[in-house]
TORTIDREN-453450 format. One record per residue: chain; z, y, x of N, C-alpha, C in turn. Coordinates in Angstrom, 3 decimals, padded with zeros to 6 digits. Each point is the difference from the previous one (the first is absolute). Layout:
residues N
 chain      n_z      n_y      n_x     ca_z     ca_y     ca_x      c_z      c_y      c_x
     A        Z        Y        X        Z        Y        X        Z        Y        X
...
***
This chain:
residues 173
 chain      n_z      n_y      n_x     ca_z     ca_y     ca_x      c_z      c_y      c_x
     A -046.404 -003.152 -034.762  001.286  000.386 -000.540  001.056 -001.024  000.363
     A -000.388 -001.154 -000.301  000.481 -001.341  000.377  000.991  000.283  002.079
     A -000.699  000.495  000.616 -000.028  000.236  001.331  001.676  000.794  000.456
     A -000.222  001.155 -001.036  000.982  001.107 -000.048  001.337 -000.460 -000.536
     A -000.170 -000.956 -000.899  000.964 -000.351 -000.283  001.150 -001.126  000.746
     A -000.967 -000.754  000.909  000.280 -000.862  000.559  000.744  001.045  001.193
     A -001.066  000.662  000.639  001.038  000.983  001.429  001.250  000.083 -000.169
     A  000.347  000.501 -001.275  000.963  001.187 -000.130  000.991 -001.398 -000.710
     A  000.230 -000.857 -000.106  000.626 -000.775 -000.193  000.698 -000.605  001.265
     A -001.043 -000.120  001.322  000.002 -000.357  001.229  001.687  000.790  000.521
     A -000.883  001.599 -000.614  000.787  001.120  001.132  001.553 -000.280 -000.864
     A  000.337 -000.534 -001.338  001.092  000.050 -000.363  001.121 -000.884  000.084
     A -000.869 -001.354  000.852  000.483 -001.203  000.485  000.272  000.157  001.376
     A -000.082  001.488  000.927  000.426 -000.495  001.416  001.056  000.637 -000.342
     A  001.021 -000.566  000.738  001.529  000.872  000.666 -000.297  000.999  000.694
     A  001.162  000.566 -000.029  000.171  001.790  000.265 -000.137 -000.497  001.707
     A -000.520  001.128  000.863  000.238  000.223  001.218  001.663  000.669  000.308
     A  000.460 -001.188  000.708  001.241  000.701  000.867 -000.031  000.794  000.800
     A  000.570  001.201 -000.100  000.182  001.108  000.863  000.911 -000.644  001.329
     A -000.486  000.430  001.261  000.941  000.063  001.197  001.104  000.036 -000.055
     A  001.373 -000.359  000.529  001.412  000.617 -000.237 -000.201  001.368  001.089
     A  000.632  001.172 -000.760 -000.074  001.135  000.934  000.505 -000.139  000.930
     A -000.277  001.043  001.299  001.416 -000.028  001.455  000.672  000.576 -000.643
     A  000.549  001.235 -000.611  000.672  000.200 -000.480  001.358 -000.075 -001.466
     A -000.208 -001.237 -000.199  000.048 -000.926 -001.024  002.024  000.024  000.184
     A  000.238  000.030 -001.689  001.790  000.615  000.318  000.506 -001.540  000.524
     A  001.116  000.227  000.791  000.506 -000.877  000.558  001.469 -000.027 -000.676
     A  000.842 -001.318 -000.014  001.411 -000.295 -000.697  000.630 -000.349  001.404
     A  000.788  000.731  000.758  000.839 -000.202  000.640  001.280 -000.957 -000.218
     A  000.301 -001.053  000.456  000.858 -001.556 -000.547  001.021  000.467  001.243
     A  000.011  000.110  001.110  000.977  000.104  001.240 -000.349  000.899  000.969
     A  001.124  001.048  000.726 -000.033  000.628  000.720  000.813 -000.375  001.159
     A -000.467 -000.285  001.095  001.087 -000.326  001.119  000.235  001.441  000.417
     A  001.475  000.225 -000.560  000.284  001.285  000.595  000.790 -000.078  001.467
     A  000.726 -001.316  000.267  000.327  000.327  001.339 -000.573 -000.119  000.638
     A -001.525 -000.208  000.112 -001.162  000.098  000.875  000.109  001.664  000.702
     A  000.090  000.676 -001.262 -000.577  001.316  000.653  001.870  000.583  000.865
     A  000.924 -000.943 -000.448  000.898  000.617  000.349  000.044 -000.437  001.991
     A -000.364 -001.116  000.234 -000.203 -000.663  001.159 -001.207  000.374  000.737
     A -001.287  000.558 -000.739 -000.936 -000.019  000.823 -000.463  001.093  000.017
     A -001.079  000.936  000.885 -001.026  000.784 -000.274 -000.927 -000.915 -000.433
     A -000.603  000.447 -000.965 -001.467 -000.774 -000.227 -001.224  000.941  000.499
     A -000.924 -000.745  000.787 -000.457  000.585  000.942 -001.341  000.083 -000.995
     A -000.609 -001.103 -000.157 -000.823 -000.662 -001.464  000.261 -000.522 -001.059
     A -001.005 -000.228 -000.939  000.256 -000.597 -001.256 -001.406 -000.575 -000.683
     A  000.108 -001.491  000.258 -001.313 -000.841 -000.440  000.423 -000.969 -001.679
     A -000.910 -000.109 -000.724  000.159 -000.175 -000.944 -000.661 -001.653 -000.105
     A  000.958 -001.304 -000.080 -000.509 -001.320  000.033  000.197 -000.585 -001.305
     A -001.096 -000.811 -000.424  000.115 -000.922 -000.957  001.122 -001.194  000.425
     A  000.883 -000.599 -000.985  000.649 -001.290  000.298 -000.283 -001.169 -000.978
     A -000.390 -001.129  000.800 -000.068 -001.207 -000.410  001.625 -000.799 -000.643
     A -000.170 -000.329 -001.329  001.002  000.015 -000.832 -000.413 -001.253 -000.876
     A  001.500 -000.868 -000.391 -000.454 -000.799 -001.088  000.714  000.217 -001.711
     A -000.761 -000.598 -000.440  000.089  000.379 -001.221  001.109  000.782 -000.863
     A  001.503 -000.848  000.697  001.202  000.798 -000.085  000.012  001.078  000.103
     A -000.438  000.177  000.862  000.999  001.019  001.439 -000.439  001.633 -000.715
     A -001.677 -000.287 -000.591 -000.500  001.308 -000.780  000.469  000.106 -001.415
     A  000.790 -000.951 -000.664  000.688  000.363 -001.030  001.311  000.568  000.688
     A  000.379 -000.407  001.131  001.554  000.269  000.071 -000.240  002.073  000.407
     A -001.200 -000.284  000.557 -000.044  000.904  000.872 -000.216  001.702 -001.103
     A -000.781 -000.805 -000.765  000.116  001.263 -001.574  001.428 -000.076 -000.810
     A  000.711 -000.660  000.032  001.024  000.064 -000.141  000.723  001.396  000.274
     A -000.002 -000.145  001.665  000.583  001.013  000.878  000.671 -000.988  000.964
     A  000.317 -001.095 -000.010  001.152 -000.707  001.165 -000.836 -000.326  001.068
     A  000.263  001.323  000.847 -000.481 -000.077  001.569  000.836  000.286  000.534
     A  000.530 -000.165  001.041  000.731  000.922  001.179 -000.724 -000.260  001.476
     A -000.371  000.899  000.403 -000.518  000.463  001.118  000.567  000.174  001.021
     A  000.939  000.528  000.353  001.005 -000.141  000.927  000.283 -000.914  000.596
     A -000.121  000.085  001.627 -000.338 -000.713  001.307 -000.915 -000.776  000.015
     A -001.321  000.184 -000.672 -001.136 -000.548 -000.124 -000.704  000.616  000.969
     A -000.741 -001.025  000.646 -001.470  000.684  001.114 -000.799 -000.748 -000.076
     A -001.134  000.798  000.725 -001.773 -000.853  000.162  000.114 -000.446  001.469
     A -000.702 -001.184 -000.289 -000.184 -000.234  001.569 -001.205 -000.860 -000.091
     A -001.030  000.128  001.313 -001.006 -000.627  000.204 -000.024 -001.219  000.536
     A -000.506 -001.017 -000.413  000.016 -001.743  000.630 -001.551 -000.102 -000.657
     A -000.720 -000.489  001.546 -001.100 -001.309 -000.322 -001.162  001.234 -001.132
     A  000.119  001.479  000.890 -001.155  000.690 -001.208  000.466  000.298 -000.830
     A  001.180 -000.107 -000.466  000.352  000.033 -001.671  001.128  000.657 -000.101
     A  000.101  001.180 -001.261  001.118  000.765 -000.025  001.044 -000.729 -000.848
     A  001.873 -000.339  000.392  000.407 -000.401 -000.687  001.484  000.853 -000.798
     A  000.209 -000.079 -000.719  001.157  001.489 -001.003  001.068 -001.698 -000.311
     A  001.423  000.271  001.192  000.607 -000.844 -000.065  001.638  000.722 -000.227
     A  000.775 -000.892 -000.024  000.984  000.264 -001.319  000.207  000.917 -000.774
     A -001.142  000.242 -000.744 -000.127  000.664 -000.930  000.977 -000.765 -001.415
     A  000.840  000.400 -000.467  000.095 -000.646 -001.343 -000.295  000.160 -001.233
     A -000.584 -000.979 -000.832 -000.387  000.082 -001.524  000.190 -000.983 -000.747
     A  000.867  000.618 -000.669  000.954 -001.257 -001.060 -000.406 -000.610 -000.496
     A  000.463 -001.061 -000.354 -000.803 -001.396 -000.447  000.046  000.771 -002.089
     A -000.900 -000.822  000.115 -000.519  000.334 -001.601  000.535 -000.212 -000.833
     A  001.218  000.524 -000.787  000.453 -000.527 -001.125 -000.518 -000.919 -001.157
     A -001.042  000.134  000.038 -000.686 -001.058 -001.402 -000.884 -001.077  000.656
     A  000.051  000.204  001.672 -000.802 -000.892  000.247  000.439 -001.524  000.255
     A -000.943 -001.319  000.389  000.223 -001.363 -000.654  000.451 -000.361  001.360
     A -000.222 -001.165  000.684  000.093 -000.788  001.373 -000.849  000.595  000.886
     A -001.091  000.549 -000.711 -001.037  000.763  000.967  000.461  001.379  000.516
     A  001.494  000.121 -000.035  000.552  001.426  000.376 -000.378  000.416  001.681
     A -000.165  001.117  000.283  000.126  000.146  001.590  001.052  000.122  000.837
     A -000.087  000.123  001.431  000.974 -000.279  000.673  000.372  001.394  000.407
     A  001.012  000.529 -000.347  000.375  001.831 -000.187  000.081  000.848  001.497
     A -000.120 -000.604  001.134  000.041  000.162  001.086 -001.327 -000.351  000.744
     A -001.180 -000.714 -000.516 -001.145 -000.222  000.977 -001.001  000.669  000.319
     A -000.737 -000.355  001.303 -000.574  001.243  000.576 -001.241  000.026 -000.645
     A -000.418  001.181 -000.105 -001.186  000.156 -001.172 -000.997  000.797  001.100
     A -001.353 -000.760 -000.061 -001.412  000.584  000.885 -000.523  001.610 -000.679
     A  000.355  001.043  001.284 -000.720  001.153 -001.072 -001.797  000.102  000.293
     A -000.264  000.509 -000.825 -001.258  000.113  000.032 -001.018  001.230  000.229
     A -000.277  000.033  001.272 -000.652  000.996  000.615 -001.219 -000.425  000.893
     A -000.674  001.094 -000.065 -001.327 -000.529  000.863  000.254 -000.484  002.126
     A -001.013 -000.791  000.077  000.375  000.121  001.710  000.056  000.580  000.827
     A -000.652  000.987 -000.450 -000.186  001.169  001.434  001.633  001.068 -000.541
     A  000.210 -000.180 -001.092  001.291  000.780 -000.305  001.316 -000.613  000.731
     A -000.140 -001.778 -000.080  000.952 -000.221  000.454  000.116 -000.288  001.569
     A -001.281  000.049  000.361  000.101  000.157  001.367  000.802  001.362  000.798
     A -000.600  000.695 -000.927  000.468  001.678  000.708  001.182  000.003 -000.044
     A  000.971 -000.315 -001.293  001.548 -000.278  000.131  000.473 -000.435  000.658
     A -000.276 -001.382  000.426  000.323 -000.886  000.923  000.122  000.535  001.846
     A -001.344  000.661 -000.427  000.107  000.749  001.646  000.610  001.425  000.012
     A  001.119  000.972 -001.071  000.316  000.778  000.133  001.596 -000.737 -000.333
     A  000.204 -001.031  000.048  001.261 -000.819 -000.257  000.508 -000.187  001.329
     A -000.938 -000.394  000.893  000.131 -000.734  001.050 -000.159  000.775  001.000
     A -000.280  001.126  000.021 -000.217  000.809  001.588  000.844  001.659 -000.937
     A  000.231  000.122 -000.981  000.336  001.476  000.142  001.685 -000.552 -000.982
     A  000.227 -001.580  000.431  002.007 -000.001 -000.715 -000.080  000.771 -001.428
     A -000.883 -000.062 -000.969 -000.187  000.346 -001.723  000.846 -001.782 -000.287
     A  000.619  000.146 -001.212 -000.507 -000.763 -001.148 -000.084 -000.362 -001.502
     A -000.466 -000.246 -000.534 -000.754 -000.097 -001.223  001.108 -000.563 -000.960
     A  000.144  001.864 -000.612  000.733 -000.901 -001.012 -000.086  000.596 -001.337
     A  000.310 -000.739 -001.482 -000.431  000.368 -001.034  000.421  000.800 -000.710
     A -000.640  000.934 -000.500  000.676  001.623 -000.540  000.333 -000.315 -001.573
     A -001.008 -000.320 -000.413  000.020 -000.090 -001.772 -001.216 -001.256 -000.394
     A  000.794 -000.384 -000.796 -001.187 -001.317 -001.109 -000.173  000.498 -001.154
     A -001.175 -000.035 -000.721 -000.647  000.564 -000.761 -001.005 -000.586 -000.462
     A -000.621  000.364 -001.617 -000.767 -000.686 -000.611 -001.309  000.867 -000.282
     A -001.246 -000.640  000.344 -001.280  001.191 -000.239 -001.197 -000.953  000.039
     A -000.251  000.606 -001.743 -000.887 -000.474 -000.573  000.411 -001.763 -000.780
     A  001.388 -000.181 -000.080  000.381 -001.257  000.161  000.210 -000.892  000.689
     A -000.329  000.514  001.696  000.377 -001.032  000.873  001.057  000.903  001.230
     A  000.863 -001.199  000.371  001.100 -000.006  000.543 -000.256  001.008  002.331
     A  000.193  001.186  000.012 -000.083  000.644  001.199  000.823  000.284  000.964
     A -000.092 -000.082  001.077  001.036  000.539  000.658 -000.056  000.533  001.055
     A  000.892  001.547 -000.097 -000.518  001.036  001.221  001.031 -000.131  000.949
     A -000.725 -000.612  001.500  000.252 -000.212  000.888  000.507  001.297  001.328
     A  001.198  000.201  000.374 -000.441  000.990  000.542  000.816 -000.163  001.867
     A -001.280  000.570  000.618  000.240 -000.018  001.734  000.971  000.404  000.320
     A  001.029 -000.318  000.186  001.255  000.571  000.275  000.649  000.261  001.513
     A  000.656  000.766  000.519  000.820  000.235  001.116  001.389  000.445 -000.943
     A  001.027 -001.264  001.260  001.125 -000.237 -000.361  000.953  001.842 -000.037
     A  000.521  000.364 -000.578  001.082  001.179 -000.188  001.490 -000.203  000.826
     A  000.085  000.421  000.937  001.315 -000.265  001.199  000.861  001.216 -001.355
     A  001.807 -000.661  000.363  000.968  000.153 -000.517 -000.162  001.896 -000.137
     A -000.509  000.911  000.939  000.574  001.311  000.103 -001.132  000.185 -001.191
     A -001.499  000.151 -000.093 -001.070 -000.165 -000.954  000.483 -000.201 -001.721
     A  000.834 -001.043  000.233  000.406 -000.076 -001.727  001.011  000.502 -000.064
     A  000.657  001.084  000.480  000.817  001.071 -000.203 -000.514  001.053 -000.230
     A -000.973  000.104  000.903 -000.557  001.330 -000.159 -000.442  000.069 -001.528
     A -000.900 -001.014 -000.179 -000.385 -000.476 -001.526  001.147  000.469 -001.219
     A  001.078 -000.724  000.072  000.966  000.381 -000.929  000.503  001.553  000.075
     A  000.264  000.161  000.900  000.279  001.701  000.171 -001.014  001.089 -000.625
     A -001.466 -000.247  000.283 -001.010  000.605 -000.500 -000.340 -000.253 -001.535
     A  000.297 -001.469 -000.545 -000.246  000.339 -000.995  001.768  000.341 -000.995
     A  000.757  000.261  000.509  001.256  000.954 -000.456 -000.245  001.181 -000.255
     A -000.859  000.292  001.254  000.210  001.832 -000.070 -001.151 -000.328 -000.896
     A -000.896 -000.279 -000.344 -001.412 -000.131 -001.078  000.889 -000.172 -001.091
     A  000.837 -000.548 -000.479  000.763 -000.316 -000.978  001.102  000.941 -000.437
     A  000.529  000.734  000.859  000.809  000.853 -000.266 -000.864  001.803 -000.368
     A -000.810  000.153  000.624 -001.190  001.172 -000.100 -000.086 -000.532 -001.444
     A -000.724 -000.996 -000.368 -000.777  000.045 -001.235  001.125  000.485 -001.391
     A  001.636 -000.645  000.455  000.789  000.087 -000.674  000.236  001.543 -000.124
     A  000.082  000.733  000.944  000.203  001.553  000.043 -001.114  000.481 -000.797
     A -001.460 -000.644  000.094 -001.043  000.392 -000.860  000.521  000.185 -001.219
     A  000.448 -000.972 -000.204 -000.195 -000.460 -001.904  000.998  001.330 -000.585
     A  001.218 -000.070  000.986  001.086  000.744 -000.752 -000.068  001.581 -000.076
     A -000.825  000.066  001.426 -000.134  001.527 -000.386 -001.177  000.842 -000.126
***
């Protein structure tokens, strides 16, 4: 009897098993580079972890990002997401960050190889669509871009007018 009692004491002393974080797990969208899509086709869209200090992920739940004229570029193997900005931390001490520095993203090698060689022979480049939070850590979707010539982002605005003006005729009649 002695035995039974002891087990079941065992089983009430371990910690719970952590479940996996899902792939599908909701995500908090923090920044959208919208003149990305206004400048580019995005041809792809890769999803990188970023190396961050302590600040930078309070500032960054905050919301103070701006994305705009930020790109990736490859040096020495390594993907880098440069002038990106993220505001220095309001509550933070001397240990604040530097709101402009280039931050290592984090992707596997054979991923960043393939970029690198669709950077360099097919004139793409890599630039950041949206930052976002999943599962609690800090993401960012990268996307293959070809540049948009001046007649392209007309066409753009014109198309989404008449999309805008249709929908308006929707509503009213």
């Amino acid at each position: 009897m002695a035995k039974s009692s002891s087990s079941s004491n065992q089983a009430s002393k371990e910690a719970p098993k952590k479940e996996a974080p899902k792939k599908d797990a909701p995500i908090k969208v923090i920044s959208v580079n919208r003149a990305a899509y206004h400048d580019y086709f995005v041809e792809r869209t890769i999803e990188a972890g970023i190396s961050l200090v302590g600040t930078e992920i309070k500032s960054i739940r905050d919301g103070k990002v701006n994305l705009r004229g930020a790109y990736g570029i490859a040096r020495n193997g390594e993907l880098w997401l440069e002038n990106a900005h993220i505001a220095v931390y309001e509550h933070g001490n001397r240990y604040n960050h530097e709101p402009m520095r280039n931050r290592k993203l984090l992707l596997h090698r054979r991923e960043i190889e393939q970029l690198q060689a669709k950077v360099a022979t097919k004139g793409l480049t890599l630039v950041p669509l949206k930052l976002y939070l999943k599962v609690g850590k800090a993401k960012i979707e990268l996307g293959l871009c070809r540049g948009k010539k001046l007649y392209d982002k007309r066409e753009a605005i014109t198309e989404r007018d008449v999309k805008r003006d249709l929908e308006r005729v929707i509503r009213k009649g």
